[in-house]
C-alpha positions in Angstrom: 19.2 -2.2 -4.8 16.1 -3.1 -2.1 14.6 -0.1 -0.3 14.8 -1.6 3.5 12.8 0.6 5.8 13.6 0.4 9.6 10.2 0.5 11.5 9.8 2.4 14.9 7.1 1.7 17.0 5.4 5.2 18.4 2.3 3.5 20.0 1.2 -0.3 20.9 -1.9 -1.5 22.2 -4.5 -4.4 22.2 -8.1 -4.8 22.3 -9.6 -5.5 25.8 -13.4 -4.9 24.6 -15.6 -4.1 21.4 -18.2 -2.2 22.4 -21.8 -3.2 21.0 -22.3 0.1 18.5 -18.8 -0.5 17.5 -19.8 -2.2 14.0 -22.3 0.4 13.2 -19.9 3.2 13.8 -17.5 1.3 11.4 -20.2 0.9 8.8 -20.2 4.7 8.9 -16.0 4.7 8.3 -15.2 5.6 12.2 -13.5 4.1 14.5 -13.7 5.2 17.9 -10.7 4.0 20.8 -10.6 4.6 24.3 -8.2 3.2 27.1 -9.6 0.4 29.7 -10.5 3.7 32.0 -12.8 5.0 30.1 -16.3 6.3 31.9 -19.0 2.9 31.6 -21.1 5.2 29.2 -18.7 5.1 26.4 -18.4 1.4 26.8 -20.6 0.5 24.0 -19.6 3.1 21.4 -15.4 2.4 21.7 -13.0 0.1 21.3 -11.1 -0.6 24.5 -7.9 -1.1 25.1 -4.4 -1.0 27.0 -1.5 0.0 25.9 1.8 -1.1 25.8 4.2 1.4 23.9 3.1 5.2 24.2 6.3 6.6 23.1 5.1 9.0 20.8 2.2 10.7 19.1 1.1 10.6 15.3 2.0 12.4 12.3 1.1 12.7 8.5 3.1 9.7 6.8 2.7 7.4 9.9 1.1 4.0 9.2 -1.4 2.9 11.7 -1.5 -0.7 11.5 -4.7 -2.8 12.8 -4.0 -6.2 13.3 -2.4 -7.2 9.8 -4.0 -4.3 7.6 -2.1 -1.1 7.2 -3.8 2.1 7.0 -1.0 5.3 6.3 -2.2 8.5 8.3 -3.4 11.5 5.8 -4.5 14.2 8.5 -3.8 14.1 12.2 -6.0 16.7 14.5 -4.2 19.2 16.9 -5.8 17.8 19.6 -5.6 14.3 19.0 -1.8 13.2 19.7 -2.8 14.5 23.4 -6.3 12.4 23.8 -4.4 9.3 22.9 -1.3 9.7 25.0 -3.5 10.9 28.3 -6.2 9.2 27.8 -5.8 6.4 25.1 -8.5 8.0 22.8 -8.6 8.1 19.4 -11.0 8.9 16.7 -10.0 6.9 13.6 -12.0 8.5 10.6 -11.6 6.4 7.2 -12.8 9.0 5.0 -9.7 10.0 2.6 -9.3 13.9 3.9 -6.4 15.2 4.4 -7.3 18.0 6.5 -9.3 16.7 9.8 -13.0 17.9 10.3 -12.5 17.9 14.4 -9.2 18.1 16.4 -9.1 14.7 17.8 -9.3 13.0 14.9 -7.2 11.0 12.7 -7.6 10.7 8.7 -7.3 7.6 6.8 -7.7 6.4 3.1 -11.2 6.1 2.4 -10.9 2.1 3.0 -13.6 -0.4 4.9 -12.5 -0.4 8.6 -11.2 -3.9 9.6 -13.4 -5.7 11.9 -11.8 -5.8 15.7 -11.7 -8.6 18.5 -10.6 -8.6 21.7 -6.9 -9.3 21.5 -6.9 -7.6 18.1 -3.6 -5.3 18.1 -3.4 -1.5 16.8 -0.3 -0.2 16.2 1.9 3.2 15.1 4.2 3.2 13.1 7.1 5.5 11.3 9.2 3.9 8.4 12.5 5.1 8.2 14.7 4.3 5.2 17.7 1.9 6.1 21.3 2.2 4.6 
């Protein structure tokens, strides 16, 4: 017998902009996402983007997927579900906690961040075991 997981989609979105600092913040194991509004000063720090799918926020278990790398969710701040649905921000920390050091962020093995393009995708995702 396979185990077949159903995949929902909770959040979709794609890379408009990489901001100039956004390779030294991922040296440092953070990445740092904003929507296409965001003020011109956090332009170089961010990742910018637009979303497609907002139907949903994160939780503990979820598996963010950038581009083709998978990164499951260990922590998820209380503040953080609401920055990305109003405002399309997220702070993704790849630091292996499981209990987030600020509200707005988000937890993720302690893995190198993948390097992000414009037209690079970033995903949400829950997997739900099939009959």
């Amino acid at each position: 017998m396979t185990d077949v997981q159903a995949q929902v989609v909770r959040y979709s979105t794609t890379v408009t902009q990489v901001g100039s600092l956004v390779r030294d913040f991922a040296e440092q194991g953070m990445l740092v996402f904003f929507g296409e509004n965001a003020p011109v000063e956090l332009h170089d720090m961010s990742v910018l983007h637009r979303p497609e799918v907002a139907d949903g926020g994160l939780v503990v278990g979820d598996v963010i997927v950038l581009d083709d790398q998978e990164f499951p969710i260990l922590a998820v701040g209380h503040v953080a579900n609401q920055n990305l649905v109003n405002l399309g921000h997220i702070d993704l920390k790849f630091n292996g906690e499981t209990s987030p050091p600020l509200g707005g962020d988000v937890c993720l093995p302690n893995l190198t961040p993948p390097r992000l393009v414009p037209g690079s995708t970033f995903r949400v995702v829950t997997r739900t075991p099939t009959a």
